[in-house]
C-alpha positions in Angstrom: -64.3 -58.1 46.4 -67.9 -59.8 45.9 -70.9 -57.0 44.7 -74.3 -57.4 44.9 -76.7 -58.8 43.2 -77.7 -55.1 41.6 -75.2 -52.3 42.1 -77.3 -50.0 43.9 -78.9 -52.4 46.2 -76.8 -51.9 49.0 -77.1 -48.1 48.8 -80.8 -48.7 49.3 -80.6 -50.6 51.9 -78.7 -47.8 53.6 -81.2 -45.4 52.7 -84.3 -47.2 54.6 -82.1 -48.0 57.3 -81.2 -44.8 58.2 -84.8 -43.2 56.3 -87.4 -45.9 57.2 -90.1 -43.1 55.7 -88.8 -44.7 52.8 -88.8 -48.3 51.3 -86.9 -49.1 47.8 -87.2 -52.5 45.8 -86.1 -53.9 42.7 -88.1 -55.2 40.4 -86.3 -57.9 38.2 -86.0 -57.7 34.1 -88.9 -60.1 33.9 -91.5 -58.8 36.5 -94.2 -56.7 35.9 -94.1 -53.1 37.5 -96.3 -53.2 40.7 -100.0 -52.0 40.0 -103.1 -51.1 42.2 -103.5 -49.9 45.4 -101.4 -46.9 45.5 -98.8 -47.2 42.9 -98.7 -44.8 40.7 -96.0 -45.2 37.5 -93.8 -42.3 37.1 -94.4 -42.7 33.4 -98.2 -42.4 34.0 -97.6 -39.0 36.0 -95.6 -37.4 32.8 -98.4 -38.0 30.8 -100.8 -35.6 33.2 -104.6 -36.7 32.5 -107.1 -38.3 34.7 -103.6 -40.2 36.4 -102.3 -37.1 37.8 -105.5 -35.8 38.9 -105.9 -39.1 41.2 -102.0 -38.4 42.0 -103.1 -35.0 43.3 -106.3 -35.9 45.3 -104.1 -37.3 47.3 -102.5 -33.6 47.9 -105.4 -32.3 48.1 -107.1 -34.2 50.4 -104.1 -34.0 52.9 -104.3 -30.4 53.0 -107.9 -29.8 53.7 -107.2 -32.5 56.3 -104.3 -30.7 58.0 -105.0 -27.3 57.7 -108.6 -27.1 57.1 -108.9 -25.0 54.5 -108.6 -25.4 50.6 -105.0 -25.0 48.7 -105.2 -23.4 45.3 -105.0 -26.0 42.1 -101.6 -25.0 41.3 -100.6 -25.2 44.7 -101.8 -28.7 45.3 -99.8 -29.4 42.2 -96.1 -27.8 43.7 -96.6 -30.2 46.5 -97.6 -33.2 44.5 -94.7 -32.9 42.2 -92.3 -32.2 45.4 -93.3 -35.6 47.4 -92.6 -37.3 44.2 -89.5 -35.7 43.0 -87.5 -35.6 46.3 -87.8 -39.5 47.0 -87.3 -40.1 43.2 -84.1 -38.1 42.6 -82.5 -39.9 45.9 -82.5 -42.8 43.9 -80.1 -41.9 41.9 -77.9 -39.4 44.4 -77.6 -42.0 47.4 -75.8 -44.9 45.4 -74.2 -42.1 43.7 -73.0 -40.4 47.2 -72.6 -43.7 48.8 -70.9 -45.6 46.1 -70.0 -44.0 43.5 -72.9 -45.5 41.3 -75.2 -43.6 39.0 -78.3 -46.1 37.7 -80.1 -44.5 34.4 -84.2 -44.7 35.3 -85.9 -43.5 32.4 -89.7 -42.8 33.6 -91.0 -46.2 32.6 -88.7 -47.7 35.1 -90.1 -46.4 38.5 -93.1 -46.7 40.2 -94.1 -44.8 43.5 -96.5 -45.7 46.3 -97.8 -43.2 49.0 -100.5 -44.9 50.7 -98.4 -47.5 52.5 -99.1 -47.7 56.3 -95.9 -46.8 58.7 -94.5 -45.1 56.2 -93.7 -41.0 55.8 -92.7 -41.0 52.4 -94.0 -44.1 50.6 -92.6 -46.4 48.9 -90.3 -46.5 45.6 -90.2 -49.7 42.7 -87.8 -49.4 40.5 -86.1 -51.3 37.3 -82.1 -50.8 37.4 -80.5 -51.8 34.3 -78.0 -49.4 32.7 -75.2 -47.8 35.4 -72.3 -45.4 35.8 -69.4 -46.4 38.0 -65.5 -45.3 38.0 -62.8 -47.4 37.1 -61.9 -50.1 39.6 -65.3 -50.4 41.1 -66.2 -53.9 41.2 -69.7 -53.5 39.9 -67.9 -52.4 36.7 -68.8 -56.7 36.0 -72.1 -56.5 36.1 -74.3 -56.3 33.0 -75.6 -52.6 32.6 -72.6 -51.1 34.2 -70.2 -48.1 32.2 -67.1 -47.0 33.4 -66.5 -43.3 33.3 -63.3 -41.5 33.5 -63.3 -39.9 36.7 -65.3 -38.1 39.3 -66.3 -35.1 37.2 -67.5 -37.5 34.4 -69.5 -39.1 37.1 -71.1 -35.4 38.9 -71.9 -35.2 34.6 -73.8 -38.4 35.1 -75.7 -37.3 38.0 -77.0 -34.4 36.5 -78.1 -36.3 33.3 -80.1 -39.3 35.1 -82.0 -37.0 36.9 -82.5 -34.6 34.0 -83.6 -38.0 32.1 -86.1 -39.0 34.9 -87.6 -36.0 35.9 -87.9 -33.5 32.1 -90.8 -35.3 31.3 -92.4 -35.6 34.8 -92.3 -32.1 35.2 -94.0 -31.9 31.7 -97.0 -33.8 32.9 -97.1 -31.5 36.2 -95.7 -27.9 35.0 -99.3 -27.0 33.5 -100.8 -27.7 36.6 -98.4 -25.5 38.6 -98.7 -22.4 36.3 -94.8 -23.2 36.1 -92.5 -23.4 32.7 -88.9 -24.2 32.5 -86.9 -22.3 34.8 -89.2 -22.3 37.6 -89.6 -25.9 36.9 -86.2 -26.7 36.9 -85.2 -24.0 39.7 -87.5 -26.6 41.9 -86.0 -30.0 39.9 -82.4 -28.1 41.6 -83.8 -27.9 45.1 -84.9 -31.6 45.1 -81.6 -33.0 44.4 -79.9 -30.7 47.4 -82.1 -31.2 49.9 -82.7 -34.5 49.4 -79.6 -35.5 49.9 -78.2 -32.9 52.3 -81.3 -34.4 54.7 -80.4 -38.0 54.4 -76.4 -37.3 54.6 -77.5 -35.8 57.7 -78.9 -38.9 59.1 -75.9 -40.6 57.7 -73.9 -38.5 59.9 -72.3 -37.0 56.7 -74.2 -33.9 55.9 -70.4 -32.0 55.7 -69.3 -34.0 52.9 -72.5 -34.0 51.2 -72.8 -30.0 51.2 -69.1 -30.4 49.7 -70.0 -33.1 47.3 -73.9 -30.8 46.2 -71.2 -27.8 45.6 -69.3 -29.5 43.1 -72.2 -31.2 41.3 -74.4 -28.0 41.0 -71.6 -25.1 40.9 -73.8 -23.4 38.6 -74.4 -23.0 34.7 -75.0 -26.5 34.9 -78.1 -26.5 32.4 -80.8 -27.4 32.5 -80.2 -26.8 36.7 -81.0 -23.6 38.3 -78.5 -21.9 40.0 -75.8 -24.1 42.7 -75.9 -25.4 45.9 -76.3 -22.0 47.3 -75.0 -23.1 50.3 -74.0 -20.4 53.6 -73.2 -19.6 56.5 -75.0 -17.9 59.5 -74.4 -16.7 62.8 -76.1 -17.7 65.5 -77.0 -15.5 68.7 -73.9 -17.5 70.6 -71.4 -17.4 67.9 -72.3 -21.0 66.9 -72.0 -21.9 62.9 -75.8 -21.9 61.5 -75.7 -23.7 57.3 -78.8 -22.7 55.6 -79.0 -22.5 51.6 -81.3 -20.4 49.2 -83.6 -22.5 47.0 -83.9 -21.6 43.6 -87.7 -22.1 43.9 -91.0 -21.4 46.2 -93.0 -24.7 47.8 -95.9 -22.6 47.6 -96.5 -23.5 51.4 -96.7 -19.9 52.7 -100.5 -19.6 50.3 -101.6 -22.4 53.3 -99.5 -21.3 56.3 -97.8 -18.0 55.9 -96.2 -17.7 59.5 -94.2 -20.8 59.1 -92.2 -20.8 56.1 -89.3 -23.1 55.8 -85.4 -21.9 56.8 -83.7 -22.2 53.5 -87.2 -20.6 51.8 -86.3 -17.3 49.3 -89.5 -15.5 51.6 -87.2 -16.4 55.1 -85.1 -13.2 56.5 -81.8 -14.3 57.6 -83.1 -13.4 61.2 -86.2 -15.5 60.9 -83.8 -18.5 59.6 -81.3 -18.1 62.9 -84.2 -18.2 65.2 -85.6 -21.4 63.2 -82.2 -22.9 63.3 -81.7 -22.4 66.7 -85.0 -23.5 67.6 -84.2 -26.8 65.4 -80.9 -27.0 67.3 -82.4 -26.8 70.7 
């Protein structure tokens, strides 16, 4: 069975097809990480400074733009660290969900562009090298790659790359946010959940990705906050309504308080079916 040329290629391939808000590429052993424009290193975001404040004028610019009025500084720094952390932490659940593949990204291996034209999201650079798979996987030949033991060793994995990537990001941005550890990591817990609930959705998958979340975060899985937290709800017809209950705030409801988001801690079960429904319809 032939493999690609890097083991998660393929799985990010799959992501832009069916997520064209977001573009992935490799950068080889030898290149140099892409620079100017809009890139932004992750590495340079963990160590805060004058980096993350040009990070975050970004933020802030988008809100005065959108809603016309000022967000507070701590605010603006809850949404720049969630447009960065929910693309970045797909890059390691999606080849893991996909294909059983868990690449290692320390934060000197990733690089993240938000200005690029057409797209929602950005755009993502990143440097695979080491790489968990399962026995029998074929990419278990290529250089970098470690065979675990099974599927729990693997879910183990997950939660370690993106505890590796994203501890010190969160250090560079958890002073701006008025946020320590739990709160930090409550939001680190929502990232990898909805990230990939939302693109196993457009994979037509979402079932087996709320299945696959429940095992990985059960809970008392430190440093995560809390599980999946996934539910049910009931819709006025009898229909089946998922929702979950972050472990964290966005923050959004300072800017817009009327229009919080379903699976927000400040939603009423009653104003999540009637956004659900409204979704549905």
């Amino acid at each position: 069975m032939p493999v690609p040329s890097s083991a998660v290629a393929d799985a990010y391939a799959r992501l832009t097809e069916v997520f064209p808000g977001l573009a992935v590429t490799e950068v080889g052993p030898a290149d140099p990480a892409p620079e100017g424009g809009g890139w932004v290193s992750a590495a340079s975001l963990a160590e805060g400074a004058d980096h993350l404040d040009a990070f975050l004028a970004w933020d802030d610019a988008q809100v005065v733009r959108d809603y016309g009025q000022q967000a507070r500084p701590d605010v603006i720094a809850s949404f720049g660290l969630h447009r960065y952390a929910w693309p970045a932490c797909l890059l390691i659940t999606v080849p893991w969900f996909l294909h059983r593949r868990v690449p290692r990204y320390p934060v000197t291996h990733v690089s993240f562009d938000r200005s690029a034209a057409g797209l929602s999201v950005g755009r993502m650079a990143v440097r695979p090298t080491a790489f968990a798979c399962l026995p029998g996987d074929p990419a278990a030949a290529l250089p970098g790659a470690r065979v675990v033991s099974g599927e729990e060793a693997l879910r183990a994995e997950v939660r370690a790359a993106v505890a590796e990537h994203l501890e010190p990001v969160l250090g560079g941005f958890g002073p701006r946010m008025r946020r320590r550890g739990r709160a930090l990591w409550g939001m680190a817990t929502d990232e990898v959940v909805e990230g990939l609930w939302y693109v196993a959705h457009l994979l037509g998958e979402q079932e087996r990705a709320r299945h696959e979340l429940e095992l990985l975060l059960p809970g008392a899985t430190k440093p995560y906050v809390g599980s999946a937290a996934f539910r049910e709800l009931t819709g006025p017809d009898g229909e089946s309504l998922p929702t979950r209950d972050r472990a964290s705030c966005c923050m959004f409801y300072t800017v817009r308080p009327e229009d919080t988001c379903a699976t927000c801690p400040r939603t009423c079960d009653a104003d999540r079916i009637a956004k659900l429904t409204a979704a549905a319809a």
